[in-house]
C-alpha positions as CSV (number, residue, x, y, z in Angstrom):
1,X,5.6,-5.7,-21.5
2,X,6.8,-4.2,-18.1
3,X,5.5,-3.3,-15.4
4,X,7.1,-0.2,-15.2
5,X,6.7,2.5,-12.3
6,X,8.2,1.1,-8.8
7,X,8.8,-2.3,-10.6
8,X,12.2,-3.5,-10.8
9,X,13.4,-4.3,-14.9
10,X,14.7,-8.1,-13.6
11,X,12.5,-9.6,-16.6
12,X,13.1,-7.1,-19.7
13,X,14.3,-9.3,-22.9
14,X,18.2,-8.4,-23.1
15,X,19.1,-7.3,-19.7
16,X,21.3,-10.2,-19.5
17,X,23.3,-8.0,-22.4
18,X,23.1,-5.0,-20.3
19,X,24.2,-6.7,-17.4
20,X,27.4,-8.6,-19.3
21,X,28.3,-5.3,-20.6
22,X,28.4,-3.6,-17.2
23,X,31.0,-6.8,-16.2
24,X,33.4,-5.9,-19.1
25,X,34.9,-3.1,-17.9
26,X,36.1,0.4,-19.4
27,X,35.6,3.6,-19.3
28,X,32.0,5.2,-19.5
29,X,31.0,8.3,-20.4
30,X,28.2,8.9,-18.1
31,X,28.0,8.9,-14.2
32,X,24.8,8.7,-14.1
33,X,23.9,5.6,-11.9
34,X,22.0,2.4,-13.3
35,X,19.2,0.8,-11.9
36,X,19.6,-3.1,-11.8
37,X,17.1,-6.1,-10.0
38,X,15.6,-2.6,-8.5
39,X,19.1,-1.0,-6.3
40,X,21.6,1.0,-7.8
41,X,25.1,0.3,-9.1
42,X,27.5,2.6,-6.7
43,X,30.0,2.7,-9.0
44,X,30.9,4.2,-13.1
45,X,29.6,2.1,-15.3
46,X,31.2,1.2,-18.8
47,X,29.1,0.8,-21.9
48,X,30.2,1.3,-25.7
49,X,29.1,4.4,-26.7
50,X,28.6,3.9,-30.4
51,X,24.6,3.9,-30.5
52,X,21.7,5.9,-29.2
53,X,17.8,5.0,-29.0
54,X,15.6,7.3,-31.5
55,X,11.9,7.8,-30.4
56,X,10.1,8.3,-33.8
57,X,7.6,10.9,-32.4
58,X,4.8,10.6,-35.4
59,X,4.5,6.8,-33.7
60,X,4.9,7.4,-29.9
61,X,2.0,7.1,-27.8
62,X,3.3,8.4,-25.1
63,X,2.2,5.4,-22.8
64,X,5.8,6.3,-20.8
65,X,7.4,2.7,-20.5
66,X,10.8,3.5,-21.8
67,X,10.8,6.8,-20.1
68,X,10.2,4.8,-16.5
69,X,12.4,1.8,-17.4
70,X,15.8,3.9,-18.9
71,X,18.4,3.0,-16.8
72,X,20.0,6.4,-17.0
73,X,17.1,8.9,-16.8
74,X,17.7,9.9,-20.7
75,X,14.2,10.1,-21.8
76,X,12.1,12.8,-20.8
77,X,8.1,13.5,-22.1
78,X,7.8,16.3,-24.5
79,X,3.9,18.1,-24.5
80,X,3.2,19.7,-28.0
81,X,2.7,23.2,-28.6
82,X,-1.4,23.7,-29.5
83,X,-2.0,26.8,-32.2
84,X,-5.2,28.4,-30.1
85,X,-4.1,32.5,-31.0
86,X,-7.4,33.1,-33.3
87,X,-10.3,33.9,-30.6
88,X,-12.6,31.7,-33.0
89,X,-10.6,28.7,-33.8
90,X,-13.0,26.3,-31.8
91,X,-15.7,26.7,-29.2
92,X,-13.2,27.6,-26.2
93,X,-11.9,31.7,-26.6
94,X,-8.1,31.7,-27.5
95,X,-5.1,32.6,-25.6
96,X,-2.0,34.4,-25.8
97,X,1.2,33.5,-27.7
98,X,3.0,33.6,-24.4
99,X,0.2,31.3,-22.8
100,X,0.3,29.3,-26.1
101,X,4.2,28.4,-25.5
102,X,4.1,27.7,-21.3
103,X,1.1,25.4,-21.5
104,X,2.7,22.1,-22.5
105,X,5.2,22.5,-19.7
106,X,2.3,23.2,-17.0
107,X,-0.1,20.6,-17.3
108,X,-1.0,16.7,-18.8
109,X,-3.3,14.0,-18.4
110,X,-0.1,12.2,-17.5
111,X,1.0,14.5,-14.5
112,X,-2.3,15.1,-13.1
113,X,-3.1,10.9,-12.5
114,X,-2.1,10.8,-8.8
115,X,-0.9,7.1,-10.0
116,X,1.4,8.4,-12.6
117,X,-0.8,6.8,-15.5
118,X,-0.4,8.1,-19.2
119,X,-3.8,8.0,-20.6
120,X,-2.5,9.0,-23.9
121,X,-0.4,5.6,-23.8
122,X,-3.6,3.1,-23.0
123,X,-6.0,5.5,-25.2
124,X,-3.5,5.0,-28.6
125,X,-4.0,1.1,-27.3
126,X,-7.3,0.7,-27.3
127,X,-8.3,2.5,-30.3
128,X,-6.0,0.5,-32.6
129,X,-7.1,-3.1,-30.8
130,X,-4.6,-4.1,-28.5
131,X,-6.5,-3.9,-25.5
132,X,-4.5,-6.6,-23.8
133,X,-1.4,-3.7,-23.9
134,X,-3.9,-0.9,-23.0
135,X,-5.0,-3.1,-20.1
136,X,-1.2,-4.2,-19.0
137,X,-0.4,-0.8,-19.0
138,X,-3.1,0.4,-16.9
139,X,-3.1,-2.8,-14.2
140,X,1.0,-2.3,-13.8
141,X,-0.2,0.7,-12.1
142,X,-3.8,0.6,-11.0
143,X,-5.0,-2.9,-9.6
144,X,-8.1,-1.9,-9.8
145,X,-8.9,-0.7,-13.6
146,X,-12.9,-1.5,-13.9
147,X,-13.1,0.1,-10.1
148,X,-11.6,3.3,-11.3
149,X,-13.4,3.6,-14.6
150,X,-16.4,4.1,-12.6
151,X,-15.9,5.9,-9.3
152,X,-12.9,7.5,-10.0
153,X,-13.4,11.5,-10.2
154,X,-10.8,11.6,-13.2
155,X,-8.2,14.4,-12.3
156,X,-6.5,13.7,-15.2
157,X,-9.4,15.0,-17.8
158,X,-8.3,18.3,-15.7
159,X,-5.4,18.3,-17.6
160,X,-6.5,17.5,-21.4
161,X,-5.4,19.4,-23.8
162,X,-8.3,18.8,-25.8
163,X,-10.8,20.3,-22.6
164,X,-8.6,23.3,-22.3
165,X,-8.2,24.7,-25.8
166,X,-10.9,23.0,-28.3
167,X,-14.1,21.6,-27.0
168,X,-14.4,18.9,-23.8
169,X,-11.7,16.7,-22.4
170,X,-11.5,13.3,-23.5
171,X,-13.7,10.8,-21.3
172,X,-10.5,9.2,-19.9
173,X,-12.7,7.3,-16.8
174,X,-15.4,5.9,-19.7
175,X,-12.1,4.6,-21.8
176,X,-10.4,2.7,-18.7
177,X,-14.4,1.4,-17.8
178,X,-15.0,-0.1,-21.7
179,X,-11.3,-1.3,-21.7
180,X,-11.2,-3.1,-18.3
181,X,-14.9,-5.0,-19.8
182,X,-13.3,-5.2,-23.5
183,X,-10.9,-7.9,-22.7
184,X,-10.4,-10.8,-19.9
185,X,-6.9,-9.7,-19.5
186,X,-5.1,-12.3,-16.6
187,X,-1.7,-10.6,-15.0
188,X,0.9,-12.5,-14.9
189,X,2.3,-13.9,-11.3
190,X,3.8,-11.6,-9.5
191,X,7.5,-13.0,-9.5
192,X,9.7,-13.2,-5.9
193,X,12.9,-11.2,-5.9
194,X,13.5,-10.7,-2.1
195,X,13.2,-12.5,0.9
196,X,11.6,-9.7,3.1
197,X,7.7,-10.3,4.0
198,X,5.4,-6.8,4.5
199,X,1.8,-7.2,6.5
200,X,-0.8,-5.2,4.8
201,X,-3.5,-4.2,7.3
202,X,-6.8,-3.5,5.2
203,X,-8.1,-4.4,2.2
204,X,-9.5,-1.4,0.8
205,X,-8.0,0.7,-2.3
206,X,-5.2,1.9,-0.6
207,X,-4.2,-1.3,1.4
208,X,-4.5,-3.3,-2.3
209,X,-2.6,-0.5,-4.3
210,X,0.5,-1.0,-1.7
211,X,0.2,-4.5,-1.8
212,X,0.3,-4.7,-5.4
213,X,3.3,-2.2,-5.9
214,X,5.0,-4.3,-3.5
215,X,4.7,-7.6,-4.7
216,X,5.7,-6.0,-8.1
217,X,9.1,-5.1,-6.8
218,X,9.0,-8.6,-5.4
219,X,8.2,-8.9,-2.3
220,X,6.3,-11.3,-0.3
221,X,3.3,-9.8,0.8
222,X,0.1,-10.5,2.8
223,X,-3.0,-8.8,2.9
224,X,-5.4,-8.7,6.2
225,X,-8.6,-7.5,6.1
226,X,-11.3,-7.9,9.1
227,X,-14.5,-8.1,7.1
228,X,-15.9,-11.1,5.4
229,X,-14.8,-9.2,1.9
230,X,-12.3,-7.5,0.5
231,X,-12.4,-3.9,-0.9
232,X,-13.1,-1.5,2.2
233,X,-15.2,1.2,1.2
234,X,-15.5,-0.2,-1.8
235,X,-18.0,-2.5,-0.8
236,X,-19.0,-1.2,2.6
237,X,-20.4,2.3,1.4
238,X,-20.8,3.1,-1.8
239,X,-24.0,2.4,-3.6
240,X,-24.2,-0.2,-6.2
241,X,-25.9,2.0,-9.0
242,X,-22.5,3.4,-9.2
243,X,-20.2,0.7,-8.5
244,X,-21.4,-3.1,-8.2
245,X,-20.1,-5.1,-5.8
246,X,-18.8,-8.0,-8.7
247,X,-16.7,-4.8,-10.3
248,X,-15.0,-4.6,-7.4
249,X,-15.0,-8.6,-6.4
250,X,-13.4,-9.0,-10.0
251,X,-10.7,-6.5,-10.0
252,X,-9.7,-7.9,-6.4
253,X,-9.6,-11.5,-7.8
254,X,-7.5,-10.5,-10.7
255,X,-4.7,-9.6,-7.8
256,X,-5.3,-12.5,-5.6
257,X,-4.4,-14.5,-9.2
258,X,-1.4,-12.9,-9.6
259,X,-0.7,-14.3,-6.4
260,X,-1.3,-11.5,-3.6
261,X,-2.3,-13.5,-0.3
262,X,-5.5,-12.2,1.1
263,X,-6.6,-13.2,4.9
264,X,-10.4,-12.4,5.7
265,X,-11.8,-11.9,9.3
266,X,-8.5,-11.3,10.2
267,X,-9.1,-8.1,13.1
268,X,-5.7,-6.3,13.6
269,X,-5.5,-3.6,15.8
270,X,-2.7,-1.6,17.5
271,X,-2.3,-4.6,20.6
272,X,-1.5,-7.4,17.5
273,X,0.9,-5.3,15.8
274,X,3.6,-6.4,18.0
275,X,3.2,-10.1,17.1
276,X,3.3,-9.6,13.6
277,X,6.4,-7.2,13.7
278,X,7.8,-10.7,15.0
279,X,7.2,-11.9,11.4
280,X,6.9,-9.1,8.9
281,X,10.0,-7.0,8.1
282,X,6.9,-4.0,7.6
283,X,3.5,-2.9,8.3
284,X,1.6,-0.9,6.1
285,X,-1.8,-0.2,8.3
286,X,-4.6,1.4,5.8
287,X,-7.6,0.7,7.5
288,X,-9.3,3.9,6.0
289,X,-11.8,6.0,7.6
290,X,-14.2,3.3,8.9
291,X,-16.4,5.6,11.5
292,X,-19.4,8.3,10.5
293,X,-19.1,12.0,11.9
294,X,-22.1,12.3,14.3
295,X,-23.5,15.5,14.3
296,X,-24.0,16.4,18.2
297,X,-26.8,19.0,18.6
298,X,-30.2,19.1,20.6
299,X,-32.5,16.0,19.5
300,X,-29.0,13.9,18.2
301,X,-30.5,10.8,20.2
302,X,-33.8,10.7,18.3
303,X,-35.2,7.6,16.2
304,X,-34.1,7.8,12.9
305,X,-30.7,9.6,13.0
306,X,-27.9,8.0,11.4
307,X,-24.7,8.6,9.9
308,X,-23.5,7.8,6.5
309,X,-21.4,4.6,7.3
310,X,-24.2,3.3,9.8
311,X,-26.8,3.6,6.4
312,X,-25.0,2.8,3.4
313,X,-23.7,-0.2,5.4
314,X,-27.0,-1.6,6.2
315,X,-28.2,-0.8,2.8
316,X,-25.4,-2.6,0.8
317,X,-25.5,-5.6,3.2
318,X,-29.5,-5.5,2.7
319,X,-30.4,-5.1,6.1
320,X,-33.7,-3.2,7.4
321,X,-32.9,0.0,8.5
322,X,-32.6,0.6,11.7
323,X,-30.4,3.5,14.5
324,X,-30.6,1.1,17.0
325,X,-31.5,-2.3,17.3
326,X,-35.2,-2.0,18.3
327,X,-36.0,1.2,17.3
328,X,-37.7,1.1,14.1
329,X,-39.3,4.7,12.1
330,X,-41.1,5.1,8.9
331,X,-38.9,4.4,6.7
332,X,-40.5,3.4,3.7
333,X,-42.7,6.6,2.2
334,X,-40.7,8.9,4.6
335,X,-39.2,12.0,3.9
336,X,-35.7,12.4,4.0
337,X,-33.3,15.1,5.4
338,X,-29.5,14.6,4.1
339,X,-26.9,16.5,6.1
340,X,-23.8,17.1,4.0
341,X,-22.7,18.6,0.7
342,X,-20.0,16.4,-0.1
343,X,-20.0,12.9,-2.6
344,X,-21.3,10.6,0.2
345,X,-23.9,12.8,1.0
346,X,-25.1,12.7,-2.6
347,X,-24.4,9.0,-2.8
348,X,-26.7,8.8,0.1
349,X,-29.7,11.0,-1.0
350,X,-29.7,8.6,-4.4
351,X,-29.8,5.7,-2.4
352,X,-32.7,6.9,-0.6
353,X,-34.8,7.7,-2.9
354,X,-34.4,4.3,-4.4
355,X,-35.0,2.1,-1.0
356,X,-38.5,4.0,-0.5
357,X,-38.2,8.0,0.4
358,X,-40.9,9.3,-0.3
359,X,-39.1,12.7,-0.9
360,X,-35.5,13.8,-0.2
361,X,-33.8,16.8,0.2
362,X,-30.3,17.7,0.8
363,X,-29.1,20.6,3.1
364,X,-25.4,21.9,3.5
365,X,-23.2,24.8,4.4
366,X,-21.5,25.6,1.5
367,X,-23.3,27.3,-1.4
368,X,-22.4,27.2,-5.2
369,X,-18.6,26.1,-6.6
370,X,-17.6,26.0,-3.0
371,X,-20.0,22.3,-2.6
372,X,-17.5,19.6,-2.2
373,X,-19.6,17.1,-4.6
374,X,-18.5,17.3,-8.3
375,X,-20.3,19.1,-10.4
376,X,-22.0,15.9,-12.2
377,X,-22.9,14.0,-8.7
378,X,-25.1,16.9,-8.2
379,X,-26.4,17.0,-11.5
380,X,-27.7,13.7,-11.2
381,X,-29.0,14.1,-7.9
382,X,-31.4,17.2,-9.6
383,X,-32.2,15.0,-12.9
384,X,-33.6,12.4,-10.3
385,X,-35.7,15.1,-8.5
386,X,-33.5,15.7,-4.9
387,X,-33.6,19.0,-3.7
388,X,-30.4,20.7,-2.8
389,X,-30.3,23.9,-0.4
390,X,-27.4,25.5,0.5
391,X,-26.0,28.1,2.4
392,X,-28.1,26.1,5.6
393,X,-26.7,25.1,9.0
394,X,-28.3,22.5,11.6
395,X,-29.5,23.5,15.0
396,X,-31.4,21.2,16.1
397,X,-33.6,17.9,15.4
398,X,-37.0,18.2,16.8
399,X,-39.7,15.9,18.5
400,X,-43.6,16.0,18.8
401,X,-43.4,13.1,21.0
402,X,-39.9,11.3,22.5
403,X,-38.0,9.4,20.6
404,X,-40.1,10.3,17.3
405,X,-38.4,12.5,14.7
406,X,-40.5,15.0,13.4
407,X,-37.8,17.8,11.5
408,X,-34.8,19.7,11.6
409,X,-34.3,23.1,12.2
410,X,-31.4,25.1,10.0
411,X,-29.2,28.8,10.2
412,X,-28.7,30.6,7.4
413,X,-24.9,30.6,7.5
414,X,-22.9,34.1,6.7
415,X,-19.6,33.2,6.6
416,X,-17.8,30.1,6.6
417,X,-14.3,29.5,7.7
418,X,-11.8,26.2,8.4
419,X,-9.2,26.4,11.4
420,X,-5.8,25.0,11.4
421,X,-7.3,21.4,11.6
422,X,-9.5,21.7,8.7
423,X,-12.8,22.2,11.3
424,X,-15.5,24.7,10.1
425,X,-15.9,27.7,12.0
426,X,-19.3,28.6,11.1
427,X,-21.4,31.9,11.3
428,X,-25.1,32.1,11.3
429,X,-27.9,34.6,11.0
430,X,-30.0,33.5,14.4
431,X,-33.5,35.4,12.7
432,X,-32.9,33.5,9.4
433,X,-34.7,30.3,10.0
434,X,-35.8,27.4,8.1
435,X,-37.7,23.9,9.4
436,X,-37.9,20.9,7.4
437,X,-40.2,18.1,7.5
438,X,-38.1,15.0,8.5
439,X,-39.3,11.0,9.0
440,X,-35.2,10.1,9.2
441,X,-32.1,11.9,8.5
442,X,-28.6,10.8,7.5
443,X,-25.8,12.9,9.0
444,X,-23.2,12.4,5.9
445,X,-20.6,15.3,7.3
446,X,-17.3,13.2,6.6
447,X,-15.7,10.2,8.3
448,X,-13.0,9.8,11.0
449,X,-10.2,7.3,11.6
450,X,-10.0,4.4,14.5
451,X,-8.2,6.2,17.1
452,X,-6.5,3.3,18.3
453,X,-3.8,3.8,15.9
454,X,-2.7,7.0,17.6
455,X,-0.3,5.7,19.6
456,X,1.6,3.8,16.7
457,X,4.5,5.6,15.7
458,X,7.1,2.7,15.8
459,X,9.9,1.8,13.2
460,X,8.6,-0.5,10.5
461,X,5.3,0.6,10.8
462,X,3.9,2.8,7.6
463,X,0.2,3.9,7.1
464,X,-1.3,4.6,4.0
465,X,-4.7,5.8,2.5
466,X,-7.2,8.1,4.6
467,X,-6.0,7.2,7.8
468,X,-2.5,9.2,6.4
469,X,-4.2,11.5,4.7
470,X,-7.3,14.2,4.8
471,X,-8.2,13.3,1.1
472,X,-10.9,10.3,1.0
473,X,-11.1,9.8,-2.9
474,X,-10.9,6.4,-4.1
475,X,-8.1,7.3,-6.3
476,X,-6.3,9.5,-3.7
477,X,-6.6,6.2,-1.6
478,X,-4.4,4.6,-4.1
479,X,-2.0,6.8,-4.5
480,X,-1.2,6.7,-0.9
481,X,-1.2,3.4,-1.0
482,X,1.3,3.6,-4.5
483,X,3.6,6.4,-2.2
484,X,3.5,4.6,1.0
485,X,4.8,1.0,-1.1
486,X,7.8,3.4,-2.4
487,X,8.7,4.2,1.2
488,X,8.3,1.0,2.1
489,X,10.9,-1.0,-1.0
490,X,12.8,2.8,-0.2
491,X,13.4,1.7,3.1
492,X,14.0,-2.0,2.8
493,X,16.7,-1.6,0.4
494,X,18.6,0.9,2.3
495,X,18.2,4.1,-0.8
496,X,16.7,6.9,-1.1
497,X,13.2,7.3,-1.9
498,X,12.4,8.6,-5.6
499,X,9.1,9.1,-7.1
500,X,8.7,9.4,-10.9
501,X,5.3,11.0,-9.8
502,X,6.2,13.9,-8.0
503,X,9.0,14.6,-10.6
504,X,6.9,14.4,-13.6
505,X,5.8,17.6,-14.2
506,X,9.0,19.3,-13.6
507,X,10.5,17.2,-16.3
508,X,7.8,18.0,-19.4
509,X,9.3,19.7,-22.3
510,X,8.1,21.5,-24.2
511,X,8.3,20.1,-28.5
512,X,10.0,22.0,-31.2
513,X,7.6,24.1,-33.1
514,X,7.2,22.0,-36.1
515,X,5.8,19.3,-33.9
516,X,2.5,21.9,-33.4
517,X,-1.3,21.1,-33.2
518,X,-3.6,22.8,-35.0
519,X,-7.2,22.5,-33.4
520,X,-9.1,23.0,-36.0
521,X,-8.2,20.5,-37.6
522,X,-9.8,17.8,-34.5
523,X,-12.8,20.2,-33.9
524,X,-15.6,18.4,-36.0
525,X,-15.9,15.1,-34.5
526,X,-18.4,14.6,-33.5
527,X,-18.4,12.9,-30.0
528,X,-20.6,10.1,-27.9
529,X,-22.0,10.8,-24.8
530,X,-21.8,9.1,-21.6
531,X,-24.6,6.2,-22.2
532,X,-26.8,6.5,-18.7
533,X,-29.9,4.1,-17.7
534,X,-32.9,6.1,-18.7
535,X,-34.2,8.3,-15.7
536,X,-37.9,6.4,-15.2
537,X,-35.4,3.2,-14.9
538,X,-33.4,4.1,-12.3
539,X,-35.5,5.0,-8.9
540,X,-36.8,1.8,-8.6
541,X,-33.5,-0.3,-8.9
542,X,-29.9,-0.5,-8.2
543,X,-28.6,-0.9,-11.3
544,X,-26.1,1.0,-12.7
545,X,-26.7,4.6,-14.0
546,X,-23.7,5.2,-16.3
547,X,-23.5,2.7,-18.8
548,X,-20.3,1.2,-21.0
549,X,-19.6,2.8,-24.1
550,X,-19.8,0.4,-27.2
551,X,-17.4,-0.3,-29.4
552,X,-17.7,2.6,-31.8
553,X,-18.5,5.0,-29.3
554,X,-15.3,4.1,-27.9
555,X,-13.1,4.7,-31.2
556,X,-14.8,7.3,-31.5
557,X,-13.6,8.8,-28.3
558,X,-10.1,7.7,-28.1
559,X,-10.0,9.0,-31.8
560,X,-10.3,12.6,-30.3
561,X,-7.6,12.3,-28.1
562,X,-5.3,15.1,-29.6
563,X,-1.7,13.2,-29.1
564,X,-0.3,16.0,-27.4
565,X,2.9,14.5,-25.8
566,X,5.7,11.6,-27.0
567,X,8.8,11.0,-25.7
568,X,12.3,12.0,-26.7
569,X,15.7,10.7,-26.0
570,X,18.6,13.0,-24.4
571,X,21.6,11.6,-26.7
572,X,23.7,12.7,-24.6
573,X,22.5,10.5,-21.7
574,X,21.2,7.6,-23.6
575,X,23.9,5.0,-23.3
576,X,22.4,2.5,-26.2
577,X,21.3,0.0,-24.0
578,X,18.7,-1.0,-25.9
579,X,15.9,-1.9,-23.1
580,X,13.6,1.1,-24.3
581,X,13.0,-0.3,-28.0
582,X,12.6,-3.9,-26.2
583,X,9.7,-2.7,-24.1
584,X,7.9,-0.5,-25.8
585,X,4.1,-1.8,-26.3
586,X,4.0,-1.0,-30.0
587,X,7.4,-2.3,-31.0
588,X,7.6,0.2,-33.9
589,X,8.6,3.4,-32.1
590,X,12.3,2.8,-31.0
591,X,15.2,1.9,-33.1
592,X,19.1,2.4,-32.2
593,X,21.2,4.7,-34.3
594,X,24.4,5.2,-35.2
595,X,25.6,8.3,-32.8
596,X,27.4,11.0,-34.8
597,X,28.5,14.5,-33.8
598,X,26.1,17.4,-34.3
599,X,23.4,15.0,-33.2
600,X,21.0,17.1,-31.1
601,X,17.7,15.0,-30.3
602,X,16.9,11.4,-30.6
């Protein structure tokens, strides 16, 4: 199977046909211009024009390989109408015809994965038993499967089919999780195709994502990451009863046995870049976000304040907890006061509870929908008894005795605003007061880049990842890593840049009505829940929460998935090449036909 995506098709079985063919000469029918060894032939290309691929739809999956690999752009993802006019069909109220008819060309699981994935494609995979395809298909574009099916917030059960119109999206995260511990799948080398070498600075999701797009294309590519460990964030700050540190350690390793060179405790800042411009054709810096936001109001100095980064760090590395080196507090049996309403913050209150606080309560500015934490991160936080008040901003920290912590003090805010910059402007009511009880707090109010990279705008230097972007997702990380890899092979091969990403939802189509769902007919499965450790389990321990589906729960599941979209060919593009029906993952889907006049779809 391909890699697909960025990848260049060097490898597919037959493109030494496609490539004699191209040398015979003639005249071609279509202009359209045909990737090769990842550039593009400048030049009409002649083909015979006697066949043309046929997608049997009742077969595709959808996983999108022959869509990414066509040479000439002819095959294009089709989204299936889904029947949902009578108001009672399933558990979700119906829609409108019109609303009915514009839905398949709006939104998919495949064009809401910021990576470009099709869960359809890996889901079809893994419930009939080839998980070594459902894995391939996954790795070619996310490095770091078993990462993701834990941590990731799963954007792309926003756009299921199934979640919209009959019942609950399909658990697309808990799939990719079960599938990346269901088989010991090893990727094959990553195979050298040009000369050019690109420095990687950082080893966290995004530095690893553009690494591994990179030495896909075939390049040679080094990694360089400061810490003792690879995997950034990863590793450094978020808590092991969501994501153990030998998930992440084992996804890494996976890469490094493909072949991607990674160099630990190796510090690169802005003053090195120049000698390794000397040897690297490019620089991709994604050293993330690696500094807390301190929160600078009367008190800020007092024992037992820290930031996010500063705790989860020394919790993770299992140090004692400390601001400053000397200056202990009660720690163990203390309460807790967590500033912040987004994921770390959460992340944080969890972990505090389970190294020893006695109580802990969460306070942030914004109230209800408007809380940057998902909706299940705070849910979990409740189940395990961690108070959550909203609508609240800090004043001040206050002290009985210097340096001892005693509380904080907290505005009720009215309104709540962002500037240009994405700062809160924030009002408060000065008579609405609140004081809580605090032994330490942890000032989780988001994270800011090393600002000796400021200065770095030269030629051949590209960053990636939350230093290049305001989002700080794990999966958003990636992404920029993916984009920034594009720009990167864009550059280096003199083209312009083209992203199958950001053109994927312009290109859905939407099926003929006789290809139409009917709900109803999918809404009395009945389906499994996430498995979690049971609540009296977890305070005491770091081990995971969530748990992995078993194997029936996870038929189950994919079972559900609805099927919405397939691919279809464009005969009048398709120039019978043949490379679509060599790749596809279930070698059943694609056959070559005869073209013939009158012939309208393929």
């Amino acid at each position: 199977m391909s890699t697909g995506g960025s990848g260049p098709i060097a490898e597919i079985g037959g493109i030494s046909e496609l490539e004699k063919t191209l040398k015979s000469g003639g005249k071609a029918k279509t202009k359209a211009p045909i990737k090769i060894l990842g550039s593009t032939l400048k030049k009409e290309i002649a083909l015979p024009d006697k066949v043309v691929a046929k997608i049997d739809s009742s077969k595709c999956i959808n996983c999108g390989t022959c869509r990414e690999n066509c040479p000439v752009d002819a095959i294009v993802e089709n989204q299936r109408q889904i029947c949902h006019v009578c108001p009672t069909c399933t558990e979700i109220p119906g829609i409108s015809v019109r609303k009915m008819k514009s839905l398949p060309t709006e939104t998919s699981c495949t064009t809401k994965c910021p990576l470009g994935i099709s869960p359809q494609g890996y889901l079809a995979l893994t419930k009939s038993g080839n998980y070594d395809a459902a894995y391939e298909l996954v790795w070619s574009k996310n490095p770091l499967p078993a990462v993701c099916g834990r941590v990731c917030h799963h954007p792309c059960e926003e756009g299921c089919k199934r979640g919209i119109l009959v019942d609950k999206p399909i658990k697309i995260r808990e799939i990719k999780r079960y599938l990346s511990e269901k088989t010991d799948y090893k990727p094959p080398k990553y195979v050298r195709k040009y000369e050019e070498e690109i420095a990687v600075i950082g080893a966290g999701p995004a530095g690893l994502t553009a690494a591994h797009y990179l030495a896909l294309a075939g390049y040679g590519v080094t990694v360089f990451e400061a810490s003792d460990k690879p995997g950034g964030m990863l590793v450094r700050c978020i808590p092991e009863f969501r994501l153990p540190r030998e998930v992440v350690l084992k996804d890494i390793a996976k890469l490094q046995g493909a072949g991607l060179d990674i160099r630990l405790n190796q510090k690169i800042n802005k003053y090195s870049v120049e000698e390794l411009k000397s040897e690297y054709d490019a620089i991709i810096v994604a050293t993330g976000r690696p500094k807390s936001k301190e929160l600078f109001i009367e008190g800020w100095r007092l024992a037992g304040i820290m930031t996010a980064i500063n705790f989860m760090e020394q919790v993770n590395s299992r140090q004692r907890l400390r601001r400053h080196l000397g200056q202990l507090f009660k720690f163990d049996g203390g309460e807790a006061v967590i500033i912040g309403g987004g994921s770390v913050a959460i992340d944080v209150a969890r972990t505090a509870l389970r190294v020893g606080a006695s109580k802990v309560t969460v306070v942030c500015l914004e109230c209800g929908n408007e809380i940057p934490a998902h909706p299940w991160e705070l849910e979990e936080a409740r189940e395990e008894g961690i108070e959550i008040i909203e609508g609240y901003s800090p004043t001040r920290f206050t002290s009985d005795l210097y340096p001892t912590l005693t509380g904080v003090e907290f505005n009720k805010v009215l309104s709540l605003k962002k500037d240009e910059q994405g700062q809160f402007i924030v009002e408060t009511d000065l008579n609405d007061k609140i004081w809580i009880k605090a032994d330490w707090v942890v000032v989780a109010i988001g994270q800011g880049y090393d600002t000796l990279w400021d200065d770095i705008a030269e030629d051949g230097v590209f960053y990636a990842g939350d230093i290049h972007s305001n989002k700080c997702s794990v999966i958003d990380a990636m992404a920029s890593g993916r984009k920034t890899a594009l720009e990167v092979d864009a550059r280096l091969r003199g083209r312009r840049l083209k992203d199958p990403v950001d053109d994927s939802a312009s290109r859905l189509v939407c099926a003929d009505v006789y290809e139409k769902l009917f709900p109803y007919n999918f809404r009395k499965i009945v389906r499994p829940t996430t498995p979690k450790l049971p609540l009296e389990e977890r305070l005491n321990t770091f081990k995971e929460v969530e748990q992995t589906f078993n194997d029936q729960e996870a038929y189950t599941e994919t079972d559900s998935c609805l099927g919405c979209g397939f691919e279809a060919v464009d005969p009048e593009k398709c120039i019978g090449c043949g490379i679509c029906a060599k790749l596809c993952p279930k070698g059943d889907v694609i056959t070559l036909v005869a073209k013939s006049e009158g012939v309208e779809k393929a």
